[in-house]
C-alpha positions as CSV (number, residue, x, y, z in Angstrom):
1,X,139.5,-143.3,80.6
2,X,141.4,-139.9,79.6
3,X,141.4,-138.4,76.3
4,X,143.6,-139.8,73.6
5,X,146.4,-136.6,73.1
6,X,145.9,-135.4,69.4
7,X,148.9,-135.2,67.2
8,X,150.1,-131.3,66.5
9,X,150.7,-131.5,62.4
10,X,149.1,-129.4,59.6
11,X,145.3,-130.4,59.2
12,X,144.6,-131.3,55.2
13,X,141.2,-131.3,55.1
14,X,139.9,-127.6,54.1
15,X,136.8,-128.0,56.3
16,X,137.9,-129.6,59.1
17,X,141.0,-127.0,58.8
18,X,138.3,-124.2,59.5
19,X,137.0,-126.0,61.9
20,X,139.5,-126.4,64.4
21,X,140.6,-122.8,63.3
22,X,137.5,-121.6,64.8
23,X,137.3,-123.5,67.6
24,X,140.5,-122.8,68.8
25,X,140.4,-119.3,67.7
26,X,137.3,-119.1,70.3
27,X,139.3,-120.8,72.4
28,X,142.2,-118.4,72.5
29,X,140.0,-115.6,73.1
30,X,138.5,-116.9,75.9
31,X,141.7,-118.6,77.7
32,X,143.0,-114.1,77.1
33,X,140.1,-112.8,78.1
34,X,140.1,-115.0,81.8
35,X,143.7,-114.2,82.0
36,X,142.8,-110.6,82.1
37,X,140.5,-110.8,84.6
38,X,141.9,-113.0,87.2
39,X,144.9,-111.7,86.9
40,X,144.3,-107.9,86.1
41,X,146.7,-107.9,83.1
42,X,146.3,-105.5,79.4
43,X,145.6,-109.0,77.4
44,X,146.0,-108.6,73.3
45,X,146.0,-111.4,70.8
46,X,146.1,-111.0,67.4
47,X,145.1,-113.7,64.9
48,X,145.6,-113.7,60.9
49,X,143.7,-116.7,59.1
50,X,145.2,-117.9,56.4
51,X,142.8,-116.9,54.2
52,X,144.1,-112.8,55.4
53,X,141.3,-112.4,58.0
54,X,142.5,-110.3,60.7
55,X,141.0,-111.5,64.4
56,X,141.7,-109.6,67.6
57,X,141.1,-109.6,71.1
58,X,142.1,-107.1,73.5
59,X,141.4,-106.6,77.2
60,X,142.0,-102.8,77.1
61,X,139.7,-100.2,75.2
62,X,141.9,-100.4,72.1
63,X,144.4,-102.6,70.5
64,X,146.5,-99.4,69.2
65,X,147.5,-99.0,73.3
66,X,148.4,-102.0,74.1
67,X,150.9,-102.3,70.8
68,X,152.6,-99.2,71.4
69,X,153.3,-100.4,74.8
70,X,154.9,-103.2,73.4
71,X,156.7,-100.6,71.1
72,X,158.0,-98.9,73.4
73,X,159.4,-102.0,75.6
74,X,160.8,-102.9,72.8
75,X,162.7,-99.7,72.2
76,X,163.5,-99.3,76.2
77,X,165.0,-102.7,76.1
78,X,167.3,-101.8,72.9
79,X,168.7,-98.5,75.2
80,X,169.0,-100.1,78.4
81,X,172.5,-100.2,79.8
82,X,173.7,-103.0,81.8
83,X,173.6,-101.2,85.1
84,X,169.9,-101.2,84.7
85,X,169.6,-104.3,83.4
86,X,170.3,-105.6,87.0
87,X,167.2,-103.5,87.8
88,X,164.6,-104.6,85.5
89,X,164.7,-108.2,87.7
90,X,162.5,-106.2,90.1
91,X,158.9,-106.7,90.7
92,X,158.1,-103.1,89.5
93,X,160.1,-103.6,85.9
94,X,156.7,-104.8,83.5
95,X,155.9,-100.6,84.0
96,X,156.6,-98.8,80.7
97,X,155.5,-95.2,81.4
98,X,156.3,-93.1,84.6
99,X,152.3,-93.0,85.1
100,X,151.7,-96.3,85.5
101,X,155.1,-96.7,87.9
102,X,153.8,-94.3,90.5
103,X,150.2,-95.4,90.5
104,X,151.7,-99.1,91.4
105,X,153.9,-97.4,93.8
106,X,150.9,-96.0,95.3
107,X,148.8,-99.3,95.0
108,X,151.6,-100.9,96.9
109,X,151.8,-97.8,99.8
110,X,148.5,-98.1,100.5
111,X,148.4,-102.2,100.4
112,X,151.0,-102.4,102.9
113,X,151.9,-99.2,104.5
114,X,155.5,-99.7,103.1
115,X,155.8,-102.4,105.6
116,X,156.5,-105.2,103.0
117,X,158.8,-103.3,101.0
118,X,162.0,-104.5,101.7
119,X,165.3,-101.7,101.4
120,X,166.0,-103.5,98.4
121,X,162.4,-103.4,96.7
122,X,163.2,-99.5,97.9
123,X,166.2,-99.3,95.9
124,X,164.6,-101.1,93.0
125,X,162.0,-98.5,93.0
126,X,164.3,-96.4,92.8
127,X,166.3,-97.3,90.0
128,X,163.1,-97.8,88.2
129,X,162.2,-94.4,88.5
130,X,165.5,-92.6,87.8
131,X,165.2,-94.6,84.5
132,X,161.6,-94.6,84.0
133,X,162.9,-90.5,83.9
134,X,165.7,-90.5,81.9
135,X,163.5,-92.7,78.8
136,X,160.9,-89.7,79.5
137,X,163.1,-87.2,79.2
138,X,165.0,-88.6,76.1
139,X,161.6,-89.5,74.3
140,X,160.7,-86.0,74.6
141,X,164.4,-84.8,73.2
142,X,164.1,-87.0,70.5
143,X,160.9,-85.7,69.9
144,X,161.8,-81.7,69.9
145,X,164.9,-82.9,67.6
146,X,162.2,-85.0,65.0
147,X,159.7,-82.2,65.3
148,X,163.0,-79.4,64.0
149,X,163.7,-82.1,61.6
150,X,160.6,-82.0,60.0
151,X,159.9,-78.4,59.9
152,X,163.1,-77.8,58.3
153,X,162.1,-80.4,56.2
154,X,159.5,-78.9,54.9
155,X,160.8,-75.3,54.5
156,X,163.4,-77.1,51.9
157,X,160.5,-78.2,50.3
158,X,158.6,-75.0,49.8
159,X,162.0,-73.3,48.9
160,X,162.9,-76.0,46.5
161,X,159.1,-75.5,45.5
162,X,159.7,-71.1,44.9
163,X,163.0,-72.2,43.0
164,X,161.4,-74.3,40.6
165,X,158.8,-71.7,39.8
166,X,161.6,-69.0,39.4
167,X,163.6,-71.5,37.7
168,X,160.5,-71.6,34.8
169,X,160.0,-67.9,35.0
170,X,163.8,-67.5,34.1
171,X,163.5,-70.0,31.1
172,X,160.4,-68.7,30.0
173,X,162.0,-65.4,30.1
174,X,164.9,-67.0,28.0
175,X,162.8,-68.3,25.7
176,X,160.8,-65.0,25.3
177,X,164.4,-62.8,24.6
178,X,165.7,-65.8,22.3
179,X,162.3,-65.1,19.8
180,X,162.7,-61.5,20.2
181,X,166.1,-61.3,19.4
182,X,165.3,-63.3,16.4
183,X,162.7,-61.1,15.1
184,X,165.1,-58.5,15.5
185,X,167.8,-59.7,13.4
186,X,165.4,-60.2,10.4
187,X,164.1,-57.1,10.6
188,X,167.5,-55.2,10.9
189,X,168.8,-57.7,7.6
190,X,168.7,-54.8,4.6
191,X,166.0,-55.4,2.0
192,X,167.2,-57.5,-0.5
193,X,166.7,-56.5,-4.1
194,X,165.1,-58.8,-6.5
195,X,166.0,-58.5,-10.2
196,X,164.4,-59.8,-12.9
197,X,166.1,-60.5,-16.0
198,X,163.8,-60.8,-18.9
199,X,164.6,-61.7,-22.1
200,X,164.2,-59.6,-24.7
């Protein structure tokens, strides 16, 4: 006799909720952590209870790699035109940095002696690497063009920063000429002259 299939709806029960959290949350883990091995795949899962417990698994030596990956998929997929599009159908399109394209290429080289690379796998290749390139080189563009940004950022900042402080040194100076010129005035006044009637 099989095993009755359980319902999928919200468990009420608090302690059988954390339960089956825990369980399955096991579960997960180890279902990723097979994946990754039998299948030589970067694995990551991330988990958040509801109680705000972060729980993660990944295959790779951080979590931070494998999400800035994803990033940057994310990112390439946004730019992609739809010449390339056609390309990324290829076996060689789940590549995200030019590094990790030629070292397949050269897993795949040595595999099969390029014998099992079909013209169009060749051409594939190809296009992968042309725009595997052109990412590279606008990344690093983009890059040079935030890193200007920023430094002219910042020298606004310390020359808004020197203003200020003249800016105070002015007013203070003000200030300074405003009580002088005050003093000034009373002692240029003539000396008034005080009489006293008295009756006689």
């Amino acid at each position: 006799m099989g095993r009755k299939k359980l319902e999928i709806k919200p468990i009420l029960d608090n302690s059988c909720r954390q339960i089956a959290f825990c369980k399955r949350r096991k579960g997960l883990i180890k279902k990723a952590r097979e994946l990754s091995i039998l299948c030589d795949v970067d694995v990551g899962v991330v988990i958040v209870s509801n109680r705000g417990r972060l729980h993660e698994f990944s295959s790779t030596n951080s979590m931070t790699g494998i999400l800035q990956r994803y990033e940057r998929h994310i990112e390439a997929a946004k730019e992609i035109s739809p010449e390339i599009q056609v390309s990324e159908l290829s076996k060689y399109s789940r590549f995200m940095t030019m590094g990790e394209l030629l070292q397949a290429t050269e897993r795949q080289f040595e595999e099969t002696n390029a014998d099992g690379l079909t013209v169009t796998d060749l051409v594939h290749l190809e296009n992968e690497l042309q725009t595997t390139l052109i990412q590279t080189r606008s990344r690093k563009f983009c890059f040079m063009q935030t890193h200007l940004l920023l430094e002219s950022v910042k020298d606004l900042h310390e020359q808004e920063k020197l203003l200020r402080e003249e800016n105070k040194l002015l007013e203070d100076n003000i200030a300074g000429m405003k009580k002088n010129r005050k003093v000034n005035e009373m002692s240029d006044l003539p000396p008034q002259r005080v009489t006293l009637n008295f009756l006689l």
